[in-house]
C-alpha positions as a Python dict, from the first residue, in 0.01 Angstrom:
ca = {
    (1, 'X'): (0, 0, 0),
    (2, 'X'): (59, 141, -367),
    (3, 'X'): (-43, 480, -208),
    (4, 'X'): (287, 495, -19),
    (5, 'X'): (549, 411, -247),
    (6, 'X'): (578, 682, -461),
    (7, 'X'): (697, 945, -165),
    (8, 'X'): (925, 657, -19),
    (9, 'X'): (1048, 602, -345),
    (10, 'X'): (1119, 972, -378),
    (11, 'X'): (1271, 944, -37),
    (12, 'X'): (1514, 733, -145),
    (13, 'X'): (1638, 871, -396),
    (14, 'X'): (1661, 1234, -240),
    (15, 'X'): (1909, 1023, 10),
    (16, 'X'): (2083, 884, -249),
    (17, 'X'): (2174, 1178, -437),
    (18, 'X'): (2245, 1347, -100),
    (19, 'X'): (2493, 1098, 21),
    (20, 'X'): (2620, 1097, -327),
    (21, 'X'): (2649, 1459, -308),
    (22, 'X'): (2866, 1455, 24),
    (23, 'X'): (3105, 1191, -32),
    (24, 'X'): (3186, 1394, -321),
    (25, 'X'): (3256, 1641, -146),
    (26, 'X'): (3475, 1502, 114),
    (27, 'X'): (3661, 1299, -150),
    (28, 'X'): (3752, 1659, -273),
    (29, 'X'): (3814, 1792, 88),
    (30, 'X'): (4048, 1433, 105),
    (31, 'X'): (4269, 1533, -227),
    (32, 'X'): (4326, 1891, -81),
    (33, 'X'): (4433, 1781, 288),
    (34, 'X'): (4631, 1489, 123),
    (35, 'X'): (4790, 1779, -119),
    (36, 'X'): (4933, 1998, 163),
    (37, 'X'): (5018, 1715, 360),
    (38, 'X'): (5295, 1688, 107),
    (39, 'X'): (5337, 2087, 66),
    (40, 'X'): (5403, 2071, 403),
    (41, 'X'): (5618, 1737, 414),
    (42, 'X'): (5843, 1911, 124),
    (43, 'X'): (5927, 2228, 284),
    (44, 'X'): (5990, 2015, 590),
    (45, 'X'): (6290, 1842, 396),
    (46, 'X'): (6379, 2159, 210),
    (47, 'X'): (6458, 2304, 557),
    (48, 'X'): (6630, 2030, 724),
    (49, 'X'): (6847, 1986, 387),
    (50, 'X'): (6934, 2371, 437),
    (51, 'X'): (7025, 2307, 802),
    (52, 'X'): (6710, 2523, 932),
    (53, 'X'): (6565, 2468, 1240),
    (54, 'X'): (6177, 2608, 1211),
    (55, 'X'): (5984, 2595, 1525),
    (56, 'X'): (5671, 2898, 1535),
    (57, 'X'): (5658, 2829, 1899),
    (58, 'X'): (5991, 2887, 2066),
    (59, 'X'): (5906, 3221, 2178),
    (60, 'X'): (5631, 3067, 2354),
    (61, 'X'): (5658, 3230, 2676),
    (62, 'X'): (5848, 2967, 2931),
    (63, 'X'): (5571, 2917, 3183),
    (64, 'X'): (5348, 2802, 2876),
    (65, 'X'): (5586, 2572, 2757),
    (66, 'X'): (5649, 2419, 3171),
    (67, 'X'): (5253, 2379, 3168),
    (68, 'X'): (5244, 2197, 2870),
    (69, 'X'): (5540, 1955, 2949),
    (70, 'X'): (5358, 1885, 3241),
    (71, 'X'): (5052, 1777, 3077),
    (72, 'X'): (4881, 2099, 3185),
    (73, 'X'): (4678, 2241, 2868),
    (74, 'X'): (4447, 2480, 3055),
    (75, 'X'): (4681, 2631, 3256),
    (76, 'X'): (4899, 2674, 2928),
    (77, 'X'): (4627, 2831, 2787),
    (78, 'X'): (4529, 3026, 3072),
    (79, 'X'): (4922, 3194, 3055),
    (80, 'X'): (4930, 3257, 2688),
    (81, 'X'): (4582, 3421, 2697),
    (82, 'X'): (4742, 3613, 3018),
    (83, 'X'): (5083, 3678, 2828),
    (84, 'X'): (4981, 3741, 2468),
    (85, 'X'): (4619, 3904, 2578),
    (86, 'X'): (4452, 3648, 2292),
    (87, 'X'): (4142, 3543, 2271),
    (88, 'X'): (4030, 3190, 2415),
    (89, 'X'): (3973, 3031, 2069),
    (90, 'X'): (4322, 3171, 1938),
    (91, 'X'): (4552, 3053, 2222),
    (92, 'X'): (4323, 2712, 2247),
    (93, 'X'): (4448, 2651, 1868),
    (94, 'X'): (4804, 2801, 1927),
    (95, 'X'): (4876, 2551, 2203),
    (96, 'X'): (4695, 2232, 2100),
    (97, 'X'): (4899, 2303, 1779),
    (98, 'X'): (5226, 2336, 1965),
    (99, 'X'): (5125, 2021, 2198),
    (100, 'X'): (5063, 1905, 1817),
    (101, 'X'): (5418, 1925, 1685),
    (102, 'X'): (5591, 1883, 2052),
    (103, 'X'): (5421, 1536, 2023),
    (104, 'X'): (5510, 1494, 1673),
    (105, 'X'): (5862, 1588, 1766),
    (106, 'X'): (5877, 1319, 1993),
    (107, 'X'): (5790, 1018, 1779),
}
């Protein structure tokens, strides 16, 4: 039985210092995402104290925008890939990120 411990021993303490590791890690990935969280929430006020109305997606093309109000997301991707001539990822990311704020809008 003695014969075993010293590699499970090891063991655990390779997955201790690797857990350790990570959660260090993500608490720094945590501070950054919290830190533009309120970049972003500042120049959010900045421009609705200057009167500025900031939306990156009205010149969506309008069929896009009709298949996402109707709950469509492929087909909106599907006519901004057809429209803009994007690749899938790209117009994937630009309209979950204008289903994103439309939703956000909403609240």
């Amino acid at each position: 039985m003695s014969e075993f411990m010293p590699p499970f021993i090891a063991l655990f303490i390779l997955l201790v210092i690797g857990f350790s590791m990570i959660r260090i890690v993500l608490a720094g990935v945590d501070r950054r995402v919290r830190a533009l969280w309120q970049i972003e929430a500042k120049v959010d006020l900045l421009l609705q104290h200057a009167h500025i109305a900031f939306d990156p997606y009205r010149s969506l093309p309008a069929g896009v925008m009709d298949a996402m109000r109707q709950g469509e997301r492929v087909r909106a991707i599907k006519l901004y890939r057809d429209a803009s001539g994007a690749e899938l990822k790209k117009a994937v990311d630009v309209v979950d990120e204008a289903l994103r704020r439309d939703t956000g809008r909403a609240q």
